[in-house]
C-alpha positions as a LaTeX table, in Angstrom:
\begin{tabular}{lrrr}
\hline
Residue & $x$ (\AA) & $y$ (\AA) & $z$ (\AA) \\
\hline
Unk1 & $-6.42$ & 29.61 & $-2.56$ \\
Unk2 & $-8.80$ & 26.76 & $-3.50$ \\
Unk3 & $-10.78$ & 25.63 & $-1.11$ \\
Unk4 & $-11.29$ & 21.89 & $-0.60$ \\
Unk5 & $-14.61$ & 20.73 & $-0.97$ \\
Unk6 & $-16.77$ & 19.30 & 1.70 \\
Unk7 & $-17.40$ & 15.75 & 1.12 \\
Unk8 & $-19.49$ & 14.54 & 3.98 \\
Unk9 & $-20.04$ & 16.18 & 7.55 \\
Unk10 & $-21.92$ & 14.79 & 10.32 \\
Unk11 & $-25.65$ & 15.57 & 9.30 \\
Unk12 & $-24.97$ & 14.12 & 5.94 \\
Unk13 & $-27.34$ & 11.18 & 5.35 \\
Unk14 & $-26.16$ & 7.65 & 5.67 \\
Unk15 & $-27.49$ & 6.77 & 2.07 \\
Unk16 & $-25.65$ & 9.88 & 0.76 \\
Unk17 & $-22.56$ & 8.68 & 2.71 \\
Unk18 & $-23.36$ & 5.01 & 0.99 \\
Unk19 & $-23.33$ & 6.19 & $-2.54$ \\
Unk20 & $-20.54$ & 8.37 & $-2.21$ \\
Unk21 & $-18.23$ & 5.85 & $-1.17$ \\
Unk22 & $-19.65$ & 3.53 & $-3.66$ \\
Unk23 & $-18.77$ & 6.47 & $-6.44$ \\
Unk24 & $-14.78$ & 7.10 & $-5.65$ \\
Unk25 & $-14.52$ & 2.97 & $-5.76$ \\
Unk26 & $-15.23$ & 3.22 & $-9.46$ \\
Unk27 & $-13.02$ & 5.97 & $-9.71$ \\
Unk28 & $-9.50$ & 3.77 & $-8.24$ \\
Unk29 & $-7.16$ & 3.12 & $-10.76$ \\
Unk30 & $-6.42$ & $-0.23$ & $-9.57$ \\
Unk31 & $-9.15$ & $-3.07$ & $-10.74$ \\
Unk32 & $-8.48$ & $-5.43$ & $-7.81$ \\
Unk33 & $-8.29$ & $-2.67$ & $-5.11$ \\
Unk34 & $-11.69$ & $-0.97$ & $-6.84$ \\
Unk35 & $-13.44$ & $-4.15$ & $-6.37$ \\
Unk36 & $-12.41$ & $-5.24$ & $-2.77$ \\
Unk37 & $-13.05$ & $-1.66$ & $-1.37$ \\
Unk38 & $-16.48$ & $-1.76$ & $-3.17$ \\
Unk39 & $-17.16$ & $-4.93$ & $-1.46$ \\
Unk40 & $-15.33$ & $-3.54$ & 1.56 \\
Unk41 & $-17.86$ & $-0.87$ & 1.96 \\
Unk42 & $-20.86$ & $-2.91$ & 1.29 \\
Unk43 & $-20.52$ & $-5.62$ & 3.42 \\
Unk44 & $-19.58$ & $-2.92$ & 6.29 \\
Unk45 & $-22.75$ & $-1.14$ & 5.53 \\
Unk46 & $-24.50$ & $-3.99$ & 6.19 \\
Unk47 & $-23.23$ & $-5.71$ & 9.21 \\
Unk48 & $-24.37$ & $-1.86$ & 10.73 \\
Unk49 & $-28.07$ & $-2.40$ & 9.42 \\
Unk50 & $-28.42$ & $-5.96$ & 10.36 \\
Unk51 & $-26.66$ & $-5.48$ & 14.07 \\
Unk52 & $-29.00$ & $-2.06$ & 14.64 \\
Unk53 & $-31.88$ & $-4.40$ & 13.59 \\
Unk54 & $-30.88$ & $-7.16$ & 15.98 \\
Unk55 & $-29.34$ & $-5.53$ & 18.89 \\
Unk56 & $-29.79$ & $-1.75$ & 18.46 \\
Unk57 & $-26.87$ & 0.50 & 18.11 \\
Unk58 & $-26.84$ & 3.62 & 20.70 \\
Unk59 & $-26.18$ & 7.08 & 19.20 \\
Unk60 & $-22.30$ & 7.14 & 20.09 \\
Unk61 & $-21.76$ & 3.63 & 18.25 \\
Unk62 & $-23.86$ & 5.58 & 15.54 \\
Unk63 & $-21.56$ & 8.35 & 15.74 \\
Unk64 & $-18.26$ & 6.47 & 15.36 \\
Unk65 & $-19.72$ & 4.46 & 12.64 \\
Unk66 & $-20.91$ & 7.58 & 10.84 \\
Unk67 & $-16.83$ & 9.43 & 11.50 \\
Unk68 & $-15.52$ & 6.20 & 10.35 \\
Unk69 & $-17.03$ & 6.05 & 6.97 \\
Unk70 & $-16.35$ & 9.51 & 6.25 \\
Unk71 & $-12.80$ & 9.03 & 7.02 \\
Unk72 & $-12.86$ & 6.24 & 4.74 \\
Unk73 & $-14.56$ & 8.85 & 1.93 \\
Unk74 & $-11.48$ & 11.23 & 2.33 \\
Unk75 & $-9.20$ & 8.29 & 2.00 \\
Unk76 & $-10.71$ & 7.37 & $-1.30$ \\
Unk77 & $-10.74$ & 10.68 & $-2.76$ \\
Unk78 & $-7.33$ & 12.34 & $-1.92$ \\
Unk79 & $-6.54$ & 8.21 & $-3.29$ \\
Unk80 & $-8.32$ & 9.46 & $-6.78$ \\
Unk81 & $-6.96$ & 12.88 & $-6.91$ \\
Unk82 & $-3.59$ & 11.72 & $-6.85$ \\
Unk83 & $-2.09$ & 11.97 & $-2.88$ \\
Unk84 & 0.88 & 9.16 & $-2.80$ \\
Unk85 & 0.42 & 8.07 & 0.46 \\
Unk86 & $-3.75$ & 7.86 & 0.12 \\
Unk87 & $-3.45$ & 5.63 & $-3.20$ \\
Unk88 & $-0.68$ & 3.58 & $-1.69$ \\
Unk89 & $-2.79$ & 3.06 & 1.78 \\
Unk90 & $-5.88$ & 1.95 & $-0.26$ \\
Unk91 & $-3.73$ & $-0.95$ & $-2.05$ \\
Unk92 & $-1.97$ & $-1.98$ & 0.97 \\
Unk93 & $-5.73$ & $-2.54$ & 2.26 \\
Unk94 & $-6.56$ & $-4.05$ & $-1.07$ \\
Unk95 & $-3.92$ & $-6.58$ & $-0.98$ \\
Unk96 & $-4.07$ & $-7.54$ & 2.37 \\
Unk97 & $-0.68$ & $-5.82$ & 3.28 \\
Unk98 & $-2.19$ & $-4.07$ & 5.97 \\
Unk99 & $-5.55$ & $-4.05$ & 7.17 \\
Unk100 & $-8.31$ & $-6.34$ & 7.35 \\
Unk101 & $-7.54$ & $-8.52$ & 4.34 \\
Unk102 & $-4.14$ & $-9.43$ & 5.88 \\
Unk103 & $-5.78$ & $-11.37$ & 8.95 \\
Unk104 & $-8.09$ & $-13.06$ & 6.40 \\
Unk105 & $-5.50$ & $-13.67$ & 4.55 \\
Unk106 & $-3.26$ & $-15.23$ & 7.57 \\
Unk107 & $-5.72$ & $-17.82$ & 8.17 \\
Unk108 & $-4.04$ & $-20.74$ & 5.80 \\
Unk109 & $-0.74$ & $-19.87$ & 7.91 \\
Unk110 & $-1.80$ & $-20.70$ & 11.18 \\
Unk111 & $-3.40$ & $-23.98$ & 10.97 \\
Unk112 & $-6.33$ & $-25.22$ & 12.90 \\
Unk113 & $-8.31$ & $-22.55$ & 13.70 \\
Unk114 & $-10.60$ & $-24.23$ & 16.24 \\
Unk115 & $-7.47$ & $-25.71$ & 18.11 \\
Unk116 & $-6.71$ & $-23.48$ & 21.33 \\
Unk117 & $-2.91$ & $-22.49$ & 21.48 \\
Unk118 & $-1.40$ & $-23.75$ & 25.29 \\
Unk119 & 2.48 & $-22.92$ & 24.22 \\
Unk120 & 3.65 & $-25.44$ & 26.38 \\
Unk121 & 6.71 & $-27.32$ & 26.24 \\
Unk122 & 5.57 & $-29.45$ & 23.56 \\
Unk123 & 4.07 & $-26.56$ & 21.39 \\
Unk124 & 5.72 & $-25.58$ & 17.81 \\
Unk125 & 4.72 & $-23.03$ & 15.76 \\
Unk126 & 2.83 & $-23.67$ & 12.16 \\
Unk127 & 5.80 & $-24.64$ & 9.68 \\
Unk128 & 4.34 & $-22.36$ & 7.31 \\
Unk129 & 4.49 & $-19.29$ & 8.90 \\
Unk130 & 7.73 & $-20.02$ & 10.21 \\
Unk131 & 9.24 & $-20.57$ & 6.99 \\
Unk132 & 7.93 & $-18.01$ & 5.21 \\
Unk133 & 8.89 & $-15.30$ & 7.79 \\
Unk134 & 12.66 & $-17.23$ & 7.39 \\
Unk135 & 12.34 & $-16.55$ & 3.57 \\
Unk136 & 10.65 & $-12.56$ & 4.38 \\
Unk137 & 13.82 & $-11.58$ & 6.58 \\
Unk138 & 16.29 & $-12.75$ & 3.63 \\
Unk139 & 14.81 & $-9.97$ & 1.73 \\
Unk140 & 16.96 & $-7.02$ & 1.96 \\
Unk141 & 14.29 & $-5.51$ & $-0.69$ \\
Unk142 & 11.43 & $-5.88$ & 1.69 \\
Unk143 & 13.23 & $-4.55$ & 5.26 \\
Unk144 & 14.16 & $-1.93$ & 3.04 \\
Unk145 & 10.71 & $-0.65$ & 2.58 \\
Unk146 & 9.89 & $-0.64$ & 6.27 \\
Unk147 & 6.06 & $-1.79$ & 6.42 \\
Unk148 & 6.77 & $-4.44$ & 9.15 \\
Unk149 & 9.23 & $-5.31$ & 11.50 \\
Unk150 & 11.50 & $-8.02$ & 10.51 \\
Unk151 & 11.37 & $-11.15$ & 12.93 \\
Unk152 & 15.36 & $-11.45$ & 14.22 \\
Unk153 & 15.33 & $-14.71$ & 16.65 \\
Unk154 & 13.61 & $-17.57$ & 14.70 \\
Unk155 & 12.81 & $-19.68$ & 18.28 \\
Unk156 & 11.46 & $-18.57$ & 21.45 \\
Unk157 & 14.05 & $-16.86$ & 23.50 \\
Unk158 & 13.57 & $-18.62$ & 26.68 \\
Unk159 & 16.26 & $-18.40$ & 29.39 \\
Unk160 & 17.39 & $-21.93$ & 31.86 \\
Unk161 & 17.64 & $-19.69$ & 34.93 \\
Unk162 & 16.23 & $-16.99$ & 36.09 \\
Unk163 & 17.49 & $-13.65$ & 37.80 \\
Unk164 & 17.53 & $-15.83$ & 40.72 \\
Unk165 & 19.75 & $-18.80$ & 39.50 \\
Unk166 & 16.51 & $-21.23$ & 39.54 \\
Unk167 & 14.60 & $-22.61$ & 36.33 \\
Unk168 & 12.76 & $-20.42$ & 34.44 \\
Unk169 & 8.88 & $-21.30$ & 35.79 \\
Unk170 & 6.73 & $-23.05$ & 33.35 \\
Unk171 & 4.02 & $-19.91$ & 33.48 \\
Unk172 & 7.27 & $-17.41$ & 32.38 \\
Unk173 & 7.68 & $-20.47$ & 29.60 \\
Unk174 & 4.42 & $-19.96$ & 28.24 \\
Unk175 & 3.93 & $-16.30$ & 28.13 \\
Unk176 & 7.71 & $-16.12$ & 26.26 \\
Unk177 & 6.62 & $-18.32$ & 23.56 \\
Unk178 & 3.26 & $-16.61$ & 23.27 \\
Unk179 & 4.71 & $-13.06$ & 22.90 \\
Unk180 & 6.77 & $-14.28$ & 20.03 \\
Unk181 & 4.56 & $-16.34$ & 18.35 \\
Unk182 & 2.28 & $-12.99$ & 18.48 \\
Unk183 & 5.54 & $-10.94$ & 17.18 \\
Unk184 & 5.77 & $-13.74$ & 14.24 \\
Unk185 & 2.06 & $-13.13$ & 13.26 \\
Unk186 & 2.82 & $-9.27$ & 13.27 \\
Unk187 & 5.57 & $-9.09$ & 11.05 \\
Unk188 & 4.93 & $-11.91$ & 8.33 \\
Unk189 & 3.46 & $-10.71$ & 4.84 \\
Unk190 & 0.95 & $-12.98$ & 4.35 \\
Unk191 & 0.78 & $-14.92$ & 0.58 \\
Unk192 & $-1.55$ & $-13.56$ & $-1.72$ \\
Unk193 & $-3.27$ & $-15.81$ & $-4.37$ \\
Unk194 & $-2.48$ & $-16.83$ & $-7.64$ \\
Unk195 & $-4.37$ & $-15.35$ & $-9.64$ \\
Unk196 & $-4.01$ & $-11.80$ & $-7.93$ \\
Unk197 & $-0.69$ & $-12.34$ & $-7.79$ \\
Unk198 & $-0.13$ & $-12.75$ & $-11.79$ \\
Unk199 & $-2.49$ & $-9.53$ & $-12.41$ \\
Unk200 & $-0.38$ & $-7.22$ & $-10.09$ \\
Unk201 & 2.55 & $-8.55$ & $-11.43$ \\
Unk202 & 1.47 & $-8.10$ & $-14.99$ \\
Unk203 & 0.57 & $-4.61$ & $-13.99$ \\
Unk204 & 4.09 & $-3.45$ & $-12.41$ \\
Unk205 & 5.81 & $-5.05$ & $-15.53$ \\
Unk206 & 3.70 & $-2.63$ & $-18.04$ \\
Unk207 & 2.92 & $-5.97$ & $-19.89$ \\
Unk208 & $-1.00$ & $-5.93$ & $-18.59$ \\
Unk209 & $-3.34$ & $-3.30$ & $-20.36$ \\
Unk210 & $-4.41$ & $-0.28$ & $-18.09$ \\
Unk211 & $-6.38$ & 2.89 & $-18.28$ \\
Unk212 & $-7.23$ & 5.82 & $-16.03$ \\
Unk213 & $-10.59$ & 5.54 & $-15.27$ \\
Unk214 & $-12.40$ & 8.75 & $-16.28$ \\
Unk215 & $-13.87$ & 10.43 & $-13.84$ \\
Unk216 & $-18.02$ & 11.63 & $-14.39$ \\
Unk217 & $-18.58$ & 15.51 & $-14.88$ \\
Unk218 & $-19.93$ & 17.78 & $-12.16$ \\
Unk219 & $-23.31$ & 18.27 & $-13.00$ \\
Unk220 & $-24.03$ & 22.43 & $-13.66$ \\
Unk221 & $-26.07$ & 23.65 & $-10.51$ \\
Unk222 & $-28.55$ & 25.86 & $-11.65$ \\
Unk223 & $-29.09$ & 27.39 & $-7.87$ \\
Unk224 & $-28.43$ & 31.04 & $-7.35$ \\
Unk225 & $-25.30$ & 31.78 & $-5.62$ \\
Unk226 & $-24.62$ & 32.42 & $-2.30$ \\
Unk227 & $-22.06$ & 32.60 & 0.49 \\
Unk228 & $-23.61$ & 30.40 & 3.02 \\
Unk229 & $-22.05$ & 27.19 & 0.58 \\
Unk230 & $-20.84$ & 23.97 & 3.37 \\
Unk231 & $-17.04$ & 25.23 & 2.05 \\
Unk232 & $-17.83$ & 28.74 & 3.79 \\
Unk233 & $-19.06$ & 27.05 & 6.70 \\
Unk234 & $-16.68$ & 24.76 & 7.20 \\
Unk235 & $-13.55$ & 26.57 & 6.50 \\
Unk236 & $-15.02$ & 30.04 & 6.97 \\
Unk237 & $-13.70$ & 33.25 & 3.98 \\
Unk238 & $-11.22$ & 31.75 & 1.33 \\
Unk239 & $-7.34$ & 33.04 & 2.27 \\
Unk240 & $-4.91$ & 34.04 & 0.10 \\
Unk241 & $-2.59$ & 31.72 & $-1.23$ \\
Unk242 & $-0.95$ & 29.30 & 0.91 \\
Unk243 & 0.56 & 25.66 & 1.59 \\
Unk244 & $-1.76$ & 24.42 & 3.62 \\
Unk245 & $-2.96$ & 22.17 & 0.93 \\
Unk246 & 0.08 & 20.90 & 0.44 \\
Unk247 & 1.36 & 19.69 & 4.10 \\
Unk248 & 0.31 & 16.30 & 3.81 \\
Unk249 & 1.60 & 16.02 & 0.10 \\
Unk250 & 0.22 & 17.08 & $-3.74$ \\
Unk251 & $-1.75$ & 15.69 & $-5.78$ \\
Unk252 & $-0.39$ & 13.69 & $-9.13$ \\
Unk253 & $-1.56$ & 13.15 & $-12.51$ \\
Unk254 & $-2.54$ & 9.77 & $-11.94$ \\
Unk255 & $-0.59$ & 7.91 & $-14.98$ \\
Unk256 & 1.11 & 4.70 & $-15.97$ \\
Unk257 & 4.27 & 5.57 & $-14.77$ \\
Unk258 & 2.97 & 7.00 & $-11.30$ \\
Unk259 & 0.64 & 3.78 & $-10.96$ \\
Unk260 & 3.77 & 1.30 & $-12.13$ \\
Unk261 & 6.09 & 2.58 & $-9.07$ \\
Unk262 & 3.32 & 2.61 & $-6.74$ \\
Unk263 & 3.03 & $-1.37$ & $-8.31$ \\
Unk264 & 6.06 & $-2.01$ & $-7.55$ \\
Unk265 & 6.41 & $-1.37$ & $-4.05$ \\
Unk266 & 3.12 & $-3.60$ & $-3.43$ \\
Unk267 & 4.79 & $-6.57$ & $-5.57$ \\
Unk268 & 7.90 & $-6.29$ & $-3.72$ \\
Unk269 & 6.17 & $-6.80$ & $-0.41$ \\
Unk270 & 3.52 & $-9.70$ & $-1.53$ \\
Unk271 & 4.85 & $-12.78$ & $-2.16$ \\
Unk272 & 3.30 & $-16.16$ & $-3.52$ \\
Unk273 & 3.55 & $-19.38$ & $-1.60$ \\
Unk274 & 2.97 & $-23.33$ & $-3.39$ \\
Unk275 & 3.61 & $-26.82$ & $-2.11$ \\
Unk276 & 6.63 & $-28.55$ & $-3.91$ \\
Unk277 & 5.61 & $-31.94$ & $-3.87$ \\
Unk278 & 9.07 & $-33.30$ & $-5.16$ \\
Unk279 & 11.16 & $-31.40$ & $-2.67$ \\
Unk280 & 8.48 & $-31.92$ & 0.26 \\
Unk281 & 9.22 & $-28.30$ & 0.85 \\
Unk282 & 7.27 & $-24.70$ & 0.74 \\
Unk283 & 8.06 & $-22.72$ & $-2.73$ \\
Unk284 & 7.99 & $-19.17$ & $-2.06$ \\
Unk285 & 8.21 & $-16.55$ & $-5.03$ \\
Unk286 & 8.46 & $-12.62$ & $-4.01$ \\
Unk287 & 7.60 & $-9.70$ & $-6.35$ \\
Unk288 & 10.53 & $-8.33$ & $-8.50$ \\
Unk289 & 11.22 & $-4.72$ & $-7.17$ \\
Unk290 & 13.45 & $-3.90$ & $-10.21$ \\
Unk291 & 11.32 & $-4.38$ & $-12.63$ \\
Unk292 & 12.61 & $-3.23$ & $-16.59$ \\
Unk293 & 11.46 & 0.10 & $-17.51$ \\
Unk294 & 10.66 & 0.71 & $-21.19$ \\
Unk295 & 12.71 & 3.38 & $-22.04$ \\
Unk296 & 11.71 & 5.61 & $-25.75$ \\
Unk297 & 13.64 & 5.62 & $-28.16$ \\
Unk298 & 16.06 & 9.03 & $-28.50$ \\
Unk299 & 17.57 & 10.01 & $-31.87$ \\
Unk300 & 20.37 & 12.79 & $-32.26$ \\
Unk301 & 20.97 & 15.21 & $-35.00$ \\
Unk302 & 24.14 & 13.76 & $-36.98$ \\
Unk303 & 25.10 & 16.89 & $-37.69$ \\
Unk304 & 25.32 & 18.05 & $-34.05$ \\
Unk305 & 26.70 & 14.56 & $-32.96$ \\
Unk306 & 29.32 & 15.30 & $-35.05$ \\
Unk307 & 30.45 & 18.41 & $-33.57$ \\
Unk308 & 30.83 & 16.98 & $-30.16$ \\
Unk309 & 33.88 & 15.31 & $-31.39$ \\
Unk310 & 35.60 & 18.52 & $-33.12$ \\
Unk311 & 39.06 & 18.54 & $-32.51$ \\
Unk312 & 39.83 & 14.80 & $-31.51$ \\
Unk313 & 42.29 & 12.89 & $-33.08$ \\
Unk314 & 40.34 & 10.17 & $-34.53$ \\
Unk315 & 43.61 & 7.72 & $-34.24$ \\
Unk316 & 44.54 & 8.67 & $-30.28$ \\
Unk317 & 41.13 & 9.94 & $-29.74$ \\
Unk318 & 43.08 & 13.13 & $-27.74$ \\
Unk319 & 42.36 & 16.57 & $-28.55$ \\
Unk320 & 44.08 & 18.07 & $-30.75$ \\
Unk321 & 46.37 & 21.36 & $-28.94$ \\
Unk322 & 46.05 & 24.29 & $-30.83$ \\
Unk323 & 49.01 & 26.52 & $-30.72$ \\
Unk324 & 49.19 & 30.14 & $-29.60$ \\
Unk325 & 49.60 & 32.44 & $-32.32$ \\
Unk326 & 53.21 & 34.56 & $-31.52$ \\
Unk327 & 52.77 & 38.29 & $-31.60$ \\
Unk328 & 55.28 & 39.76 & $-34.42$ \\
Unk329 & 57.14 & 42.61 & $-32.68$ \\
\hline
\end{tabular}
């Protein structure tokens, strides 16, 4: 059985950690997700230097930094080597389905920022978020895929009375319309922008150029070999051959095809949100999940076409019945 290599274990150095991660971003086969993890990674890297220079970080906050970077590092290379779910994580992060990016990405939905939220009886939610979660659970395409939970009452549901026949208090009032408003924010798909938009579009039509980035040789260690390797220590004498590699999935050959259905699935769920000036209305335009596949062209032998249509009448297009040859007694 192969063993999987060690990428990065806790006495691995923080600028080994650092370069690693920075390596597997140029090995993504996506351009947008390579460049947002890469900046990801970076800025993360620093906000630890600058806050340990400021404040100090204590060795457990060093610790869960250090666990969470290398969990990031396995992310990124069972992404490259070809794990469906991995890849498909990383460009859910990339494009803000999930993640991060998707509360930056919220921010144009919900207004004023600096204005505090009371929910009282006077309070309505943002107009865009509202209508594009309307528009999101019209989408049978995008409750099909399951990433969030489709938003089923489009106004606070706030009783008259109360289990005790009197008016629903104004404190119950406010904490109603704050759960949902909270339950809005979780399940809308936030609007990604323009120009992202067109390239992953472009990309799960096949009409954009792509190529598999190549990934850099191994350079050949010229150290003598020896059993005490981090693989031996890690995951102690190699076994026999098993599936133990294969419970969370198997690697792919990471191609056009693979890369277009992953596409597909990311356009479906990311739609693209304008101003219509002469309607005085939100446009909203989703990703097409059935996009047209190029199909190759197939040619058949005429000679063997022609004998799948021995025997048929060519006039009643019935087969012809052949009949039984009488024994002579």
């Amino acid at each position: 059985m192969a063993v999987p290599s060690v990428l990065a274990t806790r006495s691995t150095p923080w600028r080994h950690l650092y370069r690693s991660l920075l390596r597997e971003c140029t090995y993504l086969p996506d351009p947008i997700a390579s460049g947002y993890m890469h900046n990801y990674i970076r800025s993360g890297f620093r906000e630890s230097v600058s806050e340990h220079k400021i404040r100090g970080l204590k060795p457990i906050q060093k610790l869960h930094r250090h666990r969470r970077f290398r969990k990031l590092l396995s992310l990124l290379h069972r992404a490259n080597q070809g794990y469906l779910k991995s890849l498909q994580r990383v460009l859910f992060l990339s494009y803000g389905r999930i993640g991060k990016r998707r509360n930056f990405l919220m921010r144009p939905l919900l207004g004023d920022q600096k204005k505090i939220e009371t929910y009282d009886d006077d309070w309505e939610p943002p107009s865009a978020l509202l209508t594009l979660v309307r528009d999101q659970s019209r989408r049978k395409a995008v409750s099909e895929l399951k990433l969030r939970r489709n938003v089923k009452v489009f106004e606070p549901p706030i009783p008259k009375t109360n289990s005790w026949g009197r008016p629903t208090p104004f404190k119950r009032r406010v904490n109603i319309r704050r759960k949902w408003h909270q339950s809005l924010m979780n399940s809308v798909l936030p609007m990604l922008p323009e120009q992202e938009w067109e390239v992953l579009q472009g990309l799960a039509s096949g009409k954009a150029p792509w190529s598999a980035p190549k990934r850099r040789k191994t350079p050949a260690s010229h150290q003598q070999d020896t059993l005490l390797t981090p693989e031996f220590i890690v995951y102690g004498p190699p076994k026999g051959p098993t599936f133990a590699t294969y419970l969370k999935g198997r690697p792919h050959n990471i191609t056009r095809k693979f890369m277009e259905n992953i596409w597909k699935k990311v356009c479906t769920l990311t739609p693209k949100m304008t101003w219509d000036e002469t309607n005085d209305k939100w446009s909203i335009t989703w990703g097409l999940l059935d996009v047209p596949r190029r199909h190759p062209s197939r040619k058949l032998d005429p000679e063997k076409g022609a004998t799948l249509f021995q025997g048929i009448d060519p006039r009643t297009g019935l087969i012809e019945r052949q009949k039984p040859n009488k024994a002579k007694i």
